[in-house]
N, C-alpha and C positions, 0 to 999 in steps of 0.2 A: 736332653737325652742325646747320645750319639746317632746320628743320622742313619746310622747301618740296622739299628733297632726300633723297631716297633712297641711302644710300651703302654698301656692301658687296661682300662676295664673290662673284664672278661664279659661283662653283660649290661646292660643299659637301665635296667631296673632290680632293684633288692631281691633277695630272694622273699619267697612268699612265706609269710606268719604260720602258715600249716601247714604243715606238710601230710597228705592223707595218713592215717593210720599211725599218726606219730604225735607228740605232744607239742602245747602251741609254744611257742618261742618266738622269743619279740626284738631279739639283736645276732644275726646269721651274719655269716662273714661274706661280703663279696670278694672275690680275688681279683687281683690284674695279670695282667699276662703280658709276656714279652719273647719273642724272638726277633732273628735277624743277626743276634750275636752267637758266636759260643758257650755254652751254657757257662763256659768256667769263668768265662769272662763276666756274662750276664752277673751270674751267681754272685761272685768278691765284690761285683760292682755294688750288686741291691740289698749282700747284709750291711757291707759297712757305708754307703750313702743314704740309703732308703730306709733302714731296717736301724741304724749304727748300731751295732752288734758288734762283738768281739770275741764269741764267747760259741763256740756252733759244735753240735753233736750230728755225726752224718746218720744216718738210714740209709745203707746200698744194697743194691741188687746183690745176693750171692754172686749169682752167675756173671754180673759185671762185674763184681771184684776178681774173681776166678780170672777171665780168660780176657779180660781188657785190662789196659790203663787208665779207664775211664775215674775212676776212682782216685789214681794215685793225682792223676792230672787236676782232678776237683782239688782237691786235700792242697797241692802246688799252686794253685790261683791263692785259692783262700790264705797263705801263708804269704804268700806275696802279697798281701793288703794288710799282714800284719795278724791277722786272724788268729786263735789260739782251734785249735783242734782237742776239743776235751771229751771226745768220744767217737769212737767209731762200731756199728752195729755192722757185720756181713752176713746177711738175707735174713728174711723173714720166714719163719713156716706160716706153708697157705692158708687166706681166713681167718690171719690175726688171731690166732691164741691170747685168750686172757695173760697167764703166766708169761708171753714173752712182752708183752706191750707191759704189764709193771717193771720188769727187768731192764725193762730200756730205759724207762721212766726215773729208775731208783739211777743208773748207771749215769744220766743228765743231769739227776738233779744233783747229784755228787760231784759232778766237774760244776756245777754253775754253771751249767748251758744259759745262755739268753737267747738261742737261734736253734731252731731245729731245721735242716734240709735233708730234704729223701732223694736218691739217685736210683730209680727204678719207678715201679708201677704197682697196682691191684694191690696187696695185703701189708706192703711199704708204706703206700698213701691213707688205709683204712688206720693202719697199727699207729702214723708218725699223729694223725686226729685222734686219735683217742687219748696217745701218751701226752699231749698238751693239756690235754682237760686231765688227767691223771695227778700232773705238773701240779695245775691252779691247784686243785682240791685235796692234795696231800696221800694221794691215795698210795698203799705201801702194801696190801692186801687185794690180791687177784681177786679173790671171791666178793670183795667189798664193789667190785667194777657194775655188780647186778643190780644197784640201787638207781646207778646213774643211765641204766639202760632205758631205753623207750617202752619195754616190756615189764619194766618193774614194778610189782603186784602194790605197791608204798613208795612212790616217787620221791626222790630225794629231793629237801627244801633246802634254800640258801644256798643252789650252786654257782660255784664261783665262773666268770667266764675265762679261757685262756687268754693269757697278759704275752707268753713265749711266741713270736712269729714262729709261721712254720711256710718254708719254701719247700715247693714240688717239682723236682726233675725229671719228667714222665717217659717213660719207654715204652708204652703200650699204649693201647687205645680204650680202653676200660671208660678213664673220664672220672672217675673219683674225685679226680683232685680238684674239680668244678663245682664242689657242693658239700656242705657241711655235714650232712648225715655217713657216719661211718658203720660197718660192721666189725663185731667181734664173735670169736668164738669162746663161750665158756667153756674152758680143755679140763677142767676138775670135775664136776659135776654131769650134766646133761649133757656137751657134747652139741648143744645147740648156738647156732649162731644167732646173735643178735643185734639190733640197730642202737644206736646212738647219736642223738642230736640233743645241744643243752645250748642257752646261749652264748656267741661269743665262740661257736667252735666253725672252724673251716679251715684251709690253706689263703693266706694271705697274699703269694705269688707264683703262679706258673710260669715254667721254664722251658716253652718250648724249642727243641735243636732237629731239626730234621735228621740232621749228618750223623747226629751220633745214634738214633734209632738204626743204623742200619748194620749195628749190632747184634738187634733182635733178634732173636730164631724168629725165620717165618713163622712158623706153625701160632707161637704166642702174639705175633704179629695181628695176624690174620682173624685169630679164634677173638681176641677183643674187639676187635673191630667188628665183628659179629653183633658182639655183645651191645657194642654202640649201635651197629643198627637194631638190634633187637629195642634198646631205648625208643629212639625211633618210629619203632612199626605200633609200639604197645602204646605210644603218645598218640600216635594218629588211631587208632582202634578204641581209645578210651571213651568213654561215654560222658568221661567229662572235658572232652578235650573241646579246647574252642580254636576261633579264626587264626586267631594270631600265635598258640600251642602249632595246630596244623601248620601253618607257615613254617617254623622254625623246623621243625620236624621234618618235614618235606623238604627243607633246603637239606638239612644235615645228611639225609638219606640221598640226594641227590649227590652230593660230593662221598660220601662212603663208598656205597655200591661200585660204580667205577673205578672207584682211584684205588678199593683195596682189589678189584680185580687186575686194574692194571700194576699193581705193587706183585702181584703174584704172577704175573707176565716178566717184570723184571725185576726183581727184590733189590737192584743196589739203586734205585729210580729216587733220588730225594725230592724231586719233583712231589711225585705219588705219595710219598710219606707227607709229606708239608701239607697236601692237599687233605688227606685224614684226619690229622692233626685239626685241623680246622673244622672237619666235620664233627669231630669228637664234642667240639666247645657247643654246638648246634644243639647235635642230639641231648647234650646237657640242662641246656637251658629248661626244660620242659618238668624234669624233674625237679629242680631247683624252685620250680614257679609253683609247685603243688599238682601238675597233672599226674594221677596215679597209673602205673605201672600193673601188670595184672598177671596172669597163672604163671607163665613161662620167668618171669624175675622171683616170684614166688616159691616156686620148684626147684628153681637156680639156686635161690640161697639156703636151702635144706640139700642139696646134691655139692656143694661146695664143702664142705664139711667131710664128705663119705671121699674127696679126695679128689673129686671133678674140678677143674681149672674155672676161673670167671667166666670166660670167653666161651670155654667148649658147653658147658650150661647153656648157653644160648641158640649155641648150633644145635644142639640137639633138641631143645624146647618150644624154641618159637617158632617153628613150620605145623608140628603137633598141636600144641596151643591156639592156632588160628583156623586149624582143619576143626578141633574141638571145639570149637567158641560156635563157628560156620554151622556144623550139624548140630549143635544142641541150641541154639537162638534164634533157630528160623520163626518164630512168633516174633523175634524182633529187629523190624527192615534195619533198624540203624546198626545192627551189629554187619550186614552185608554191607551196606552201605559204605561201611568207614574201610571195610574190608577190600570193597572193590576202588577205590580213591585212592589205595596204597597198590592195589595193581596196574593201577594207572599211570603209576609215578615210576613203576619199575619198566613198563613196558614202554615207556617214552625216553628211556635211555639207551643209545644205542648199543653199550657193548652189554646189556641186560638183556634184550630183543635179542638179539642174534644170539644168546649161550639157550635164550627159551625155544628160540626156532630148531635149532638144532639139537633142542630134548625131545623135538616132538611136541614142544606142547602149543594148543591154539589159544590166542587171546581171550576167545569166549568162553570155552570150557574150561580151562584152569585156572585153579583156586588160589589165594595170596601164601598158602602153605606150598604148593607144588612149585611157586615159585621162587621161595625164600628156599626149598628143597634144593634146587637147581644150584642156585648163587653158592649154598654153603658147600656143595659138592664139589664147585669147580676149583672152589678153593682148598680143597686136599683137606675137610676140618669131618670131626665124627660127624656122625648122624642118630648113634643108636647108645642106649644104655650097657649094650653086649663092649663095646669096643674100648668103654673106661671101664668096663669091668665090673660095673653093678648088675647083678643079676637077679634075675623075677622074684626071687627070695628074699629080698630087701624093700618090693616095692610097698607093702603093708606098711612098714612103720614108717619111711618116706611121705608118702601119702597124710598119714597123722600128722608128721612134724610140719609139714606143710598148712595145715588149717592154721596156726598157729602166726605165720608171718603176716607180716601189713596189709602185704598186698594182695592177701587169697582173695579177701571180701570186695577188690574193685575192680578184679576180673572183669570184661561185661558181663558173663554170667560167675555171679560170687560163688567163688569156691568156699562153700561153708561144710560140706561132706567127704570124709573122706570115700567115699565111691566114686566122689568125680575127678580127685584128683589120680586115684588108681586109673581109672579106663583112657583119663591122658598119658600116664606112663605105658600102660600097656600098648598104647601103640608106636613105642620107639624103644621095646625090649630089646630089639635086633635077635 
């Protein structure tokens, strides 16, 4: 490897056989990961040495197609190793639509792709996982996608696993592209989003570039990184979390917290970026391992749909979600308990401490919601349902489509009613 790059295993052990609320799977993809280089470099270098590929279909950010050269510059590396270019996709609509993940699908397997790489984040990385398994198993019918789902009332036998690598060029902090379960949205029928995980499906290589995130809009910047820490807080909260979950979890939020506040002190910081980036892979490991995730990722992915970002889901969820869990579980010490160990870890950070002191709030009386309140505020991200524009008149059927995902039932108190998921929306109607 050239000495400028860093190249290895994104995680030191498999991922885990089960994933809660999902079906068992016995071959998960680990990925590696590499920076140090430019990604354009990285990228040419590991389709056609690591990968030998010749044959590659891009997935890019709209918005970095639009207003960068980041794209044309990818597309120029990869031509300069000889590489064919047999398609190009510019952006995704948010939440992975069925109808656009077949059409990218049909559009790759018409050039003989042997390589798929994404240049972007969030609904790039969910849509470019889905479209490999799409790949293996012929799929050519949107509506046919619901067999292969984790929700499918008749689980599909004989699936095939993805043979196409798929490389991840990430621009957000989201974390996707660390773990084989993806989402989609059914865009014909219901209108609901659903998981997917089959063997044999994940991202084979991360591409992380510090320099070129700083691209990003803040706001999308910021609002994932959220998101990762929400990963995070809901690892360490979980009732099934253990020592070594907790540790990871705690480091991850320990490089988050900081570095995305210090990225919003100085947005062009590649330092700050780098240091994210890193936490992202952190906060990953835990869901990859099988620690279940609870109300606030739950509520996330039925609010994703209605047109909420990945990221702002979490700002608005996971203060609510921990204030909810706090009042309704006082019969059980271990929901404070996991509660107060993550305020622990916030208020032993210094540039955490000082944005709490000067909310006013005390170590002893505030709650792990008043303080995750704090953190998302200072970073300029929503807070309330009023401010995306969902209003009280939508929380009813919200609420419903909610019992319905993985993770309602591993909340520490399972969301199996829709009245509990109502009375947590209603306290961030704004």
């Amino acid at each position: 490897m050239s000495s400028a790059e860093t190249y290895k295993a994104a995680f030191d052990k498999p991922p885990s056989s089960k994933v809660s609320g999902t079906a068992e799977t016995s071959s998960l993809v680990s990925p590696y990961f590499s920076y140090g280089l430019p990604y354009t470099e990285a990228c040419a270098k590991h389709v056609t040495e690591t990968f030998k590929c010749s044959r590659v279909y891009i997935i890019a950010s709209g918005t970095l197609s639009r207003e960068t050269d980041s794209l044309d510059l990818l597309i120029e590396a990869l031509k300069e190793k000889e590489v064919e270019i047999v398609g190009v996709k510019k952006g995704m609509r948010p939440h992975t639509p069925w109808t656009q993940i077949i059409e990218i699908a049909s559009e790759a397997r018409a050039g003989n792709a042997d390589c798929i790489v994404t240049l972007g984040a969030g609904s790039l990385t969910d849509g470019a996982k889905i479209v490999v398994l799409a790949l293996a198993n012929n799929i050519t019918d949107p509506k046919d996608l619901a067999g292969y789902s984790i929700e499918a009332k008749t689980p599909k036998m004989g699936v095939k696993p993805p043979t196409i690598p798929l490389i991840c060029i990430p621009t957000s902090l989201s974390g996707g592209e660390y773990f084989s379960l993806a989402g989609g949205t059914d865009d014909i029928t219901t209108k609901h989003k659903q998981g997917f995980l089959q063997n044999g499906m994940g991202v084979r290589l991360v591409i992380l570039d510090a320099e070129l995130c700083l691209g990003t809009p803040w706001f999308h910047w910021l609002s994932t990184g959220v998101r990762s820490i929400d990963h995070c807080v809901e690892a360490l909260c979980s009732l099934e979390a253990t020592p070594e979950s907790d540790q990871d979890a705690e480091a991850g939020l320990r490089l988050l917290v900081p570095w995305l506040l210090k990225t919003k002190q100085d947005e062009k910081s590649v330092e700050a970026r780098h240091h994210c980036q890193m936490g992202v892979r952190l906060a990953m490991k835990n869901v990859r391992a099988g620690i279940p995730m609870g109300g606030s990722h739950a509520i996330g992915h039925q609010l994703g749909p209605m047109g909420v970002g990945h990221g702002v889901t979490s700002c608005i969820m996971c203060p609510a979600v921990m204030k909810w869990n706090l009042e309704h579980g006082k019969n059980n010490p271990d929901i404070q308990e996991k509660q107060d160990k993550v305020r622990s870890i916030l208020w032993t950070e210094p540039i955490a401490a000082e944005l709490f002191r000067k909310a006013g709030l005390s170590q002893d009386k505030a709650d792990l919601g008043d303080l995750l309140d704090v953190i998302i505020r200072t970073l300029g991200l929503p807070r309330t349902l009023k401010e995306v524009n969902i209003g009280a008149d939508q929380i009813g059927k919200l609420s419903k489509r909610t019992l319905d995902d993985f993770w309602a039932p591993t909340n520490p108190i399972p969301l199996m009613e829709a009245a509990q998921v109502k009375s947590i929306l209603e306290m961030v109607v704004g």
